[in-house]
N, C-alpha and C positions, 0 to 999 in steps of 0.2 A: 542706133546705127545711122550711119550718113548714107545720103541717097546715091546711088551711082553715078554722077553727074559730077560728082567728087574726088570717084577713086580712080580715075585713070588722073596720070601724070600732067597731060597736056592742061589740065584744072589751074586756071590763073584769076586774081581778080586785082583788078586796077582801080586807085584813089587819084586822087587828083598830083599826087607826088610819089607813090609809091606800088610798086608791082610784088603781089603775092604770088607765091609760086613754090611747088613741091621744093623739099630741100634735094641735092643733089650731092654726091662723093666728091664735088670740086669746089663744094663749099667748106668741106674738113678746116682747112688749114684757120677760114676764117671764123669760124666757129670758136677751135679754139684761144685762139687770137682774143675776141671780143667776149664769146661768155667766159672765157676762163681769165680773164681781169678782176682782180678781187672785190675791184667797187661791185662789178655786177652779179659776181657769182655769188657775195651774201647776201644778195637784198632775194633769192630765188631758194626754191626750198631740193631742188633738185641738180644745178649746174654744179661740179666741185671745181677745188680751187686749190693747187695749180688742178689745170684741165688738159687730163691727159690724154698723146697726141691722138692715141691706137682707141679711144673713146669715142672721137668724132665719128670716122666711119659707122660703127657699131650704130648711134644714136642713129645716123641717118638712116640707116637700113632702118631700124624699128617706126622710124616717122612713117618711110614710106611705106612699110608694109600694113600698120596701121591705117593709114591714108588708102590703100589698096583694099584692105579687106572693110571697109570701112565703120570701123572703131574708132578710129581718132580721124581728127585733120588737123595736122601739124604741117604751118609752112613758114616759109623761109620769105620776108621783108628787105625787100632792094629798091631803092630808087627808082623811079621809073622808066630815067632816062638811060641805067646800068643798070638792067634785068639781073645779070649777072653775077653784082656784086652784093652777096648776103653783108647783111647789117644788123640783121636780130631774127628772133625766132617770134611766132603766133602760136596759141593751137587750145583746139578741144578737143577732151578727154570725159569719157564714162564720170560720171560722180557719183550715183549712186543706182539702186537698180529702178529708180522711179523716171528715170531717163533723163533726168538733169544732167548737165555738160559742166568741168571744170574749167574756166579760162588759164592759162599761165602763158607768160611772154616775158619774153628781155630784148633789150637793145643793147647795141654796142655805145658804149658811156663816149664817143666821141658825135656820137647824135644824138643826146640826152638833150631837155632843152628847148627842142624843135616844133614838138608837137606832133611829132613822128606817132609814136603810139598808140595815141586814142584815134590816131586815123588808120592806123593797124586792125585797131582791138574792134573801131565799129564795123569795119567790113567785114572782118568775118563774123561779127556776130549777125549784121543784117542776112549775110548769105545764110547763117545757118538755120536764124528763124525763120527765113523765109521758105528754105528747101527741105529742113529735116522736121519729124516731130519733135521736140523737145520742150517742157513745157519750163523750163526756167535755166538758166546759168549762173555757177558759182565761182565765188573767187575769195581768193586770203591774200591780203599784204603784212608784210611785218609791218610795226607799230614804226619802226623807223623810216619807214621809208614814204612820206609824202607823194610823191610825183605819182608812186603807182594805184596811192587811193585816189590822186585827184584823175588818173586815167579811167582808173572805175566809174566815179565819181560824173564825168564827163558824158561816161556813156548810158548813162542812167541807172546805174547800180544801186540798192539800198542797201544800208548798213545793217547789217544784222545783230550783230556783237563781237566782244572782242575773244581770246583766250589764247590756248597755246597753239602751236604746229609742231610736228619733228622734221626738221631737217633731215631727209632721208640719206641725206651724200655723208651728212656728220652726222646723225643720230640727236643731237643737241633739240633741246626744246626752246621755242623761241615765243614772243608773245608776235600774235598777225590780229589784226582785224578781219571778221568775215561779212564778204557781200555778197548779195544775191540777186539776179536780174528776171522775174517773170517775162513770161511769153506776154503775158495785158500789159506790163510796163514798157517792155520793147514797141509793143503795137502801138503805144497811147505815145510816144515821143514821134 
């Protein structure tokens, strides 16, 4: 569980470029818009593809009620100087019942590139190790996809090994790499 300080709305956290912040129902359109672009939606084991429209609301409600009861924290990546304008998604999720956290995120493929992410991916990981228990965070990238192991990769993740994932949106089985982030590895960077 995530500590209260989390689950009310007003929970934002700012990078040097970029403002985290609950996702909101006037983010739908971009949502769909950016995860449901097929570069992004295959490289994610969860966004589909086309990304339909009556979906976006739905997802957001579950972010933030997750975010609310505090289960998850899922937020939405905007510029900092457009709070406003979603551009990818964040978020930790339960992994298993030993209290490890899942990472999973996407960008919109017109900020790919940037170095957008790993400055996503480390603030909320600093927030999370620093305010929740958690004693380690996990993550899977497909084998295809570079950018998002060197995002791991970036924020001190080790490699665990490789094997399959199921694509939940397609049921298909895909080969990912799996990483893993200890609470003493976070603390020792």
């Amino acid at each position: 569980m995530f500590p209260d300080l989390f689950r009310d709305d007003v929970f934002t956290l700012e990078t040097a470029r970029l403002f985290l912040r609950w996702p909101k129902l006037s983010d739908a359109a971009e949502i769909v818009l950016l995860a449901g672009d097929r570069r992004v939606a295959e490289m994610t084991s969860h966004v589909p593809h086309p990304y339909p429209p009556e979906a976006a609301p739905t997802f957001i409600l579950a972010a933030r009620d997750g975010n609310a009861n505090g289960a998850t924290l899922r937020l939405a990546i905007a510029p900092r100087k457009m709070p406003q304008k979603l551009i990818g998604m964040v978020g930790l999720e339960p992994a298993d019942e030993g209290g490890a956290r899942e990472l999973g995120y996407w960008l919109g493929m017109p900020y790919w590139g940037k170095g957008l992410m790993p400055e996503a991916a480390q603030a909320i990981l600093d927030v999370a190790f620093l305010y929740a228990d958690m004693p380690a965070v996990r993550a899977s990238v497909r084998v295809v996809n570079p950018a998002s192991r060197k995002v791991l990769e970036h924020c001190g993740f080790q490699f665990e090994g490789g094997g399959m994932v199921t694509r939940s949106v397609t049921g298909e089985n895909v080969s990912a790499d799996h990483y893993r982030l200890s609470r003493g590895t976070w603390a020792s960077l």
